[in-house]
Each structure stands twice: as structure tokens, then as C-alpha cells.
C-alpha positions in Angstrom: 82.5 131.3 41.1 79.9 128.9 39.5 78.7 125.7 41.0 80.6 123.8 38.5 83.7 125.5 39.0 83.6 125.4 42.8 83.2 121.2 42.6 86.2 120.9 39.8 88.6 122.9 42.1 87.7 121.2 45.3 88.1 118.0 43.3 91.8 118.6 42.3 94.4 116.6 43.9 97.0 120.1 44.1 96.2 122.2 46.7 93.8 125.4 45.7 93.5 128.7 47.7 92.0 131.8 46.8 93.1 134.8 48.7 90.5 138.3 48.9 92.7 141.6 48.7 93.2 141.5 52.5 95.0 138.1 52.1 91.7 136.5 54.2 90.8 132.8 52.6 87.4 132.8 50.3 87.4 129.3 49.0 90.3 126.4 49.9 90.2 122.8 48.3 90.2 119.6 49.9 94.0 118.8 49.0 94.9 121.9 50.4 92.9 121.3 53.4 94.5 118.0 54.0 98.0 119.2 53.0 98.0 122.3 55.6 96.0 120.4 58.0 93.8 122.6 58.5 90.1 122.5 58.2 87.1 124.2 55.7 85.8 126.4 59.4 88.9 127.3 60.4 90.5 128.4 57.2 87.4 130.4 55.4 87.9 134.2 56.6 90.9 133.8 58.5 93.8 135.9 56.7 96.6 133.2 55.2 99.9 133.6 57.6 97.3 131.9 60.4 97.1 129.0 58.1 101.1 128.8 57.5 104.2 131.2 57.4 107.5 131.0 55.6 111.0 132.5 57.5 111.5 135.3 55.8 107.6 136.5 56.0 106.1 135.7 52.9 103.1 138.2 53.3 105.1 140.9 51.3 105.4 138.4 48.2 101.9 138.2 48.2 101.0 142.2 48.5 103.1 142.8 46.0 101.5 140.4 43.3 98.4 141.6 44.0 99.1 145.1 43.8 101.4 144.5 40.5 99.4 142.2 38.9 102.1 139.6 38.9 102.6 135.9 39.3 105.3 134.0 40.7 106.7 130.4 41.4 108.7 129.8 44.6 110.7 126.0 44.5 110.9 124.4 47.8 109.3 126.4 50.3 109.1 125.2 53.6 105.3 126.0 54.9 105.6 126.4 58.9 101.8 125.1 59.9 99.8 125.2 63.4 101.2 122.6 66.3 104.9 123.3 64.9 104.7 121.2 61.5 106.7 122.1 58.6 106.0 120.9 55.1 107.7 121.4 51.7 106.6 122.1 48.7 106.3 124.2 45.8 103.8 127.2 45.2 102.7 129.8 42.4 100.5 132.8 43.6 98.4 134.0 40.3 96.4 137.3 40.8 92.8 136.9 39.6 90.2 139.4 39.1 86.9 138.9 40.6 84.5 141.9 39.5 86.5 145.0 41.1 88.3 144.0 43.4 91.8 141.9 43.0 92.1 138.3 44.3 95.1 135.7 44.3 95.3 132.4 43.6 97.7 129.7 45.0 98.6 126.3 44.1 100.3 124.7 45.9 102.0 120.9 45.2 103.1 118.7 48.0 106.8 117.6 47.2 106.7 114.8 49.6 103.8 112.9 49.1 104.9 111.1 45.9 107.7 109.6 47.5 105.7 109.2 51.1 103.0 107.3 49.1 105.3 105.2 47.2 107.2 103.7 50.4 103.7 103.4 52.2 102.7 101.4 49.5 105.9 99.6 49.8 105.4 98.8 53.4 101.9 98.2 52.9 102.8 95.7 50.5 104.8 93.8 52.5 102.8 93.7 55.7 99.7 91.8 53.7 102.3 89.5 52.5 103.3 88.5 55.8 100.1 88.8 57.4 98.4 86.5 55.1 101.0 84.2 55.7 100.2 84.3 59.5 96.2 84.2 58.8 96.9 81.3 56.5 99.0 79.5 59.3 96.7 80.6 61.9 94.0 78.5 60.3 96.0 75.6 59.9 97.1 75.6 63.8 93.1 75.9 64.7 92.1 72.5 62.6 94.2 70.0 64.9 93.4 71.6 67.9 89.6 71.3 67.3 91.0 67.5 67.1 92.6 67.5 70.3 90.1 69.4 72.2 87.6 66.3 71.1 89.9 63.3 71.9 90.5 64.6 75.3 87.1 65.3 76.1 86.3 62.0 75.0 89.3 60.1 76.6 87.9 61.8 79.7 84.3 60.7 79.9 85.5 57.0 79.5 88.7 57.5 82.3 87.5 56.9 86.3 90.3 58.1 87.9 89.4 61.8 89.4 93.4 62.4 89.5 93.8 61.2 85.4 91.0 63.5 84.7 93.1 66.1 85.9 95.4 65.8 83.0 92.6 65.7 80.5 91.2 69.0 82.3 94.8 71.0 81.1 94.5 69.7 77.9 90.8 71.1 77.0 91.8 74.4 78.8 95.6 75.2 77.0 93.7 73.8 73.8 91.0 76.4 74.7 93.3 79.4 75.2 95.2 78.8 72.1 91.9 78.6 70.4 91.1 82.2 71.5 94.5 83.1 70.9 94.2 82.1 66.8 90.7 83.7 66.9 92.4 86.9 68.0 94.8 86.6 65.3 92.4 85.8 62.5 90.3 88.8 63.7 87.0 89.9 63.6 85.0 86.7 62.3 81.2 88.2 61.6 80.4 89.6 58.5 80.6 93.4 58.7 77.1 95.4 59.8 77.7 98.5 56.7 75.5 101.3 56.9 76.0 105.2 56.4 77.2 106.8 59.7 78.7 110.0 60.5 82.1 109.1 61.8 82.1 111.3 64.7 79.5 109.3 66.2 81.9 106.3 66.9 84.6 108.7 67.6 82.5 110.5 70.2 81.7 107.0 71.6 85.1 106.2 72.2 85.8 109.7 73.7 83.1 109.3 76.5 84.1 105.7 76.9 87.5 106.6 77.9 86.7 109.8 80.2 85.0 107.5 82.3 88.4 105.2 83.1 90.7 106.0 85.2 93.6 105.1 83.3 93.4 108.0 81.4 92.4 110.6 83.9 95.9 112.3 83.8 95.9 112.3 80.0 94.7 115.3 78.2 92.2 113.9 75.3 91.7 116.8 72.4 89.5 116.2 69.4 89.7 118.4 66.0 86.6 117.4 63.6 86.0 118.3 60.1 82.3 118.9 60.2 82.3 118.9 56.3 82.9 115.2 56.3 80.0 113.1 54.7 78.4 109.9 55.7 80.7 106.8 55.3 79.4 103.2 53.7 81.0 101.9 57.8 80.1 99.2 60.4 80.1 101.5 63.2 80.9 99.2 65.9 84.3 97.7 64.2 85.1 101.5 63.7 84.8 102.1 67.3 86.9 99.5 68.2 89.8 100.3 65.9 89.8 103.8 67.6 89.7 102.9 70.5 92.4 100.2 70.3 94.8 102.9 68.5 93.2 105.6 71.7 94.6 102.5 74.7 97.9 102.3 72.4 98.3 105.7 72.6 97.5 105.8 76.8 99.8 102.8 76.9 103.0 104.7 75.1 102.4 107.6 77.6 101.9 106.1 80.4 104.9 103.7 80.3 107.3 106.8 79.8 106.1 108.4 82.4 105.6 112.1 80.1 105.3 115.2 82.3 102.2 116.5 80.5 100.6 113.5 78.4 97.9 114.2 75.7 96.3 111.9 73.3 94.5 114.1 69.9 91.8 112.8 67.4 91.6 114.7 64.2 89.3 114.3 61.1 90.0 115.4 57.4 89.0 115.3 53.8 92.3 113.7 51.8 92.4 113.6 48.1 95.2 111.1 46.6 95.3 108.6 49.4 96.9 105.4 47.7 94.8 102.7 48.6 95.4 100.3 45.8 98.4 99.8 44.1 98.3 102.2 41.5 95.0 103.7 42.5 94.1 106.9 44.1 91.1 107.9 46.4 89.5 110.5 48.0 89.3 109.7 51.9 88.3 110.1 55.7 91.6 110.2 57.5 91.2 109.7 60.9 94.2 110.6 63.0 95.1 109.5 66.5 98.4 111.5 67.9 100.1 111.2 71.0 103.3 113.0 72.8 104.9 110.0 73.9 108.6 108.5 73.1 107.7 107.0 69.6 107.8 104.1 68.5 111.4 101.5 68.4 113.0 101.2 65.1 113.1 97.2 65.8 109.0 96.9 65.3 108.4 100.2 62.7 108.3 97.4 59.6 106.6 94.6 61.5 104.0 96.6 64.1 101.0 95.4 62.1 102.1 91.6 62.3 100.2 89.5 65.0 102.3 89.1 68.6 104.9 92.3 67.9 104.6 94.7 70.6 106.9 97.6 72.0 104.4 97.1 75.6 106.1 95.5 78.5 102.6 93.4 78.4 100.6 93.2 76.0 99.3 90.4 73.6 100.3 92.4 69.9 97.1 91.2 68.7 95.4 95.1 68.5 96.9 96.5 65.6 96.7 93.6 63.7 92.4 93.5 64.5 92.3 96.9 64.0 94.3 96.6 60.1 92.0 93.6 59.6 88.8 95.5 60.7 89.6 98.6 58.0 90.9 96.3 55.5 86.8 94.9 55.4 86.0 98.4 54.5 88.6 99.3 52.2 90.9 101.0 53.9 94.2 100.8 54.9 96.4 102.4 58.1 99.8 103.7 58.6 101.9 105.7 60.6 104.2 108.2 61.7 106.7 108.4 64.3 109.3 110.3 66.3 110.0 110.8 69.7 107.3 113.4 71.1 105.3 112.4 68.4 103.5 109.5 67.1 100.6 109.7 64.4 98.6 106.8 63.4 96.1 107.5 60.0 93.2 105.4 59.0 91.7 106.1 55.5 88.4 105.2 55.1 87.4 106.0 51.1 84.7 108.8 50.9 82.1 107.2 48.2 78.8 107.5 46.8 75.6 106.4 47.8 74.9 105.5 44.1 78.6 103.1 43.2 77.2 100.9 46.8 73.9 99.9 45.1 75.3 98.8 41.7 77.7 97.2 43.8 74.8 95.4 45.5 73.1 95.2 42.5 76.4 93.4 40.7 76.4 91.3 43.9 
């Protein structure tokens, strides 16, 4: 298969595998990748029922269309993948002739990622509505207090009275502390350090950061990286923070409901099709933090992003909200999945080119 052949069919949004006679993976596409979640090392050589099974065994379907030359279609299959997930979708296997010896293609579409991306959106949607609405109000709480914080200073350098002072004292501090409070709601206020990083290198900072705490010594803390992942346009620092306020979130959920055998998992993948704009599609580094813990309350599933909402006994509700802010500035977004055992949270960090960031700088 030619260069130019090789980039179109990694390129395509449906998933792309090519199968040797042996059933053992030669080439498998990014949306295929990121549909079987699975990963380029993994998948290359490995024969195709490691990857995902159907019930009945599918491996006979395939045999036969390579050995008869024929192609088929199967409707709503249900893909059993690695860590117990299921997906459905629809396939077609196409035998293929490369030189002598037979091959098979499969494509394979995702069935539930139209209407997955369309409520994300949806939610999306309304989460920047409301949070704006907070930012917006957030700023108009920090103006008078600046105002307050002055007239009591002032009011005490002209007052005598040591005890009176005392009351001008709990004014500049409660002014103080809701001053930090807004900040934390308004987020990160310095403009963003961007330069290309590998992404595992805030990820592995997080990782040793946390094996030193004690908090998470009886928490098991996996990692799956996709070494094919390029540079990203990021301000590593804010990335680390994100992670690691998903990674406490995550320790927090376990440690609250007590789970017998608690583990916390950080995966990396190449994602084609990621909605990140209404409308508009993008190719993407999803970053995945999962956790075994209870999941998370139907009361806060729509409103988790929004400043102050927490499902933590204690806890401020102010680190989701950062960490949305923080991938917004690099044009990203984050969302989740949950259900008891299981709770996923994705951030997608668009996968561009060195060359559309300088005529961007260039445009200003």
C-alpha cells in the first residue's frame, strides 16, 4: 500500500482494518483505533478476536470470505472489546488481494456515536450557557467588593478604638475569602504559556506526583499511552492541573465508598470526529481518566461542570469548572461517562499542524 493511500485511510472517520490470511492486523486506522479502544502497538500483528469477539464466534465468517472470495454486511453487531466493553455497530468484511496472498478488509461504522455526539453537544451547549452566566455574575460580585475591602481599610486607619478595629479586621478578611472564592470561579487568570509538548510528559508528572501521597497509596494507578500521539499546540502546566484535578476526583469517588480493590486508569488515543464546534468535526488527543468507584448521582450529571456543584461530602465544586475553563483556552472541550463501577471522564485536545499555528500568529 502506497504512502498516499496509507494517509487517506488513516484519515477516514469509519473505522479501517486490514486483516493478512491468518486473520493478524497489518494496517488499522485511527477511527478504528479509537472506536475499539485499542491502540496502533497493540493491534499491528496481533490476530483480530484479541482486538474484539462477537457471541456466536465470528472468526468462521471471516475464514470463509477469505477463502470464498466473498463479502458480507452484518447490521448491528455487538463488538465485545478488552476491560468488558461492548459496542454496536455495523461491519462489512471485503477480501482484497495483496500480490499472492489473500487479505480482508473491514469497515466498520460506529452506530452510536451520531447520536452520542449530538446530546454531548446538547449538554455542552447548555453548560457554556450557564457557565457564562456564572463567569458574567462572578465578575459583577468582585467589583463592589474591591469597594468594600477599601472603605474598611480606610474607615480603620482613621478609628482608635483597638476593639472597633476588630470589626473592620472581619470585614477585609470575609471580603478577602470571597475574593479568592470569585477568582476560583473565574479560573485560571494568566494568559496561557502554548508550546508543542508531548502529552505524556504532564501526564507522567501527575503520575509521580500522586505516588508520592499517601492518599492514594491503596489505590492502584494504571496508565495505557498511545505512543503514536504527536506534539500538541498545549500550556503544559494548565494540562497538568486538569489531570490531576480529574486524578483527586477520581481518589475522592473511591475513597468515599470505601471500594474493596480501588484503581484509577489514564489512557491516551488518536480520535477522528470529535465534535468540538457545533457542526464541526476534529481529529483529537483524548485523554481519559477512569475509575471503579459508585458513579456519579443523577441529581449533578447535567450541572457537574457548573461552579459550587459537588457530589463530595467536602469539597468547594470549583475543580471541574477550572479544569473545563483551562481546556476550553486550548480548544477543547470535556465530558463524561458514568455508571456505577465505572466512571470515565474524556478531554479532547484537537491534534493540529505546526503550519495552521503560524498563520494563526501571523493573522494575529
Amino acid at each position: 500500500m502506497d504512502k498516499f493511500n496509507d494517509r487517506y485511510i488513516s484519515e477516514l472517520n469509519t473505522g479501517i482494518i486490514i486483516l493478512d490470511k491468518s486473520l493478524r492486523i497489518v494496517l488499522i486506522n485511527s477511527s478504528a483505533l479509537s472506536f475499539l479502544d485499542t491502540s496502533e502497538m497493540t493491534s499491528v500483528g496481533s490476530k483480530i478476536d484479541s482486538i474484539f469477539y462477537e457471541e456466536p464466534d465470528n472468526s468462521n465468517s471471516f475464514k470463509d470470505s477469505l477463502k470464498e472470495n466473498r463479502s458480507f454486511t452484518k447490521t448491528d453487531a455487538v463488538l465485545y472489546l478488552k476491560r468488558g466493553k461492548k459496542v454496536l455497530c455495523n461491519y462489512s468484511i471485503h477480501p482484497i488481494s495483496k500480490e499472492s496472498e489473500g487479505s480482508l478488509l473491514i469497515e466498520i461504522i460506529n452506530k452510536e456515536a451520531s447520536s452520542e455526539l449530538i446530546e454531548r453537544y446538547r449538554i455542552q451547549a447548555n453548560q457554556q450557557i450557564s457557565q457564562d452566566f456564572v463567569r458574567n455574575m462572578a465578575h459583577e460580585i468582585k467589583n463592589p467588593l474591591s469597594g468594600i475591602r477599601g472603605s474598611a481599610q480606610l474607615l480603620s486607619n482613621k478609628l482608635n478604638d483597638d476593639k472597633q478595629k476588630e470589626y473592620t479586621d472581619i470585614i477585609i478578611k470575609q471580603t478577602d475569602r470571597l475574593t479568592a472564592l470569585v477568582d476560583n470561579i473565574l479560573g485560571p487568570n494568566k494568559k496561557p504559556d502554548f508550546q508543542w509538548q508531548n502529552i505524556h510528559y504532564p501526564i507522567e508528572n501527575v503520575i509521580n506526583l500522586i505516588q508520592k501521597e499517601v492518599s492514594f497509596s491503596g489505590i492502584k494507578v494504571l496508565k495505557d499511552f498511545d505512543p503514536s500521539i504527536p506534539e500538541l499546540f498545549i500550556d503544559s502546566y494548565l494540562m497538568e492541573n486538569s489531570i490531576l484535578n480529574l486524578v483527586k476526583n477520581a481518589r475522592d469517588a473511591l475513597l468515599e465508598s470505601d471500594i474493596a480493590s480501588p484503581k484509577i486508569e489514564i489512557i491516551t488515543r488518536i480520535s477522528h470526529g470529535e465534535i468540538i464546534e457545533k457542526n464541526k468535526t476534529a481529529t483529537v488527543c483524548k485523554i481519559s481518566v477512569t475509575d471503579n468507584g459508585p458513579g456519579i448521582s443523577d441529581e449533578i450529571r447535567d450541572s457537574i461542570f457548573f461552579p459550587m456543584i459537588t457530589g463530595k461530602d467536602k469539597g468547594t465544586g470549583l475543580g471541574l469548572s477550572i479544569t473545563q475553563g483551562i481546556i476550553s483556552q486550548h480548544k477543547g472541550n470535556i465530558h463524561f461517562n458514568s455508571k456505577p463501577s465505572k466512571t470515565e471522564f474524556f478531554i479532547n485536545i484537537p491534534i493540529i499542524d505546526s503550519d495552521d499555528i503560524n498563520i494563526k500568529i501571523a493573522n494575529g
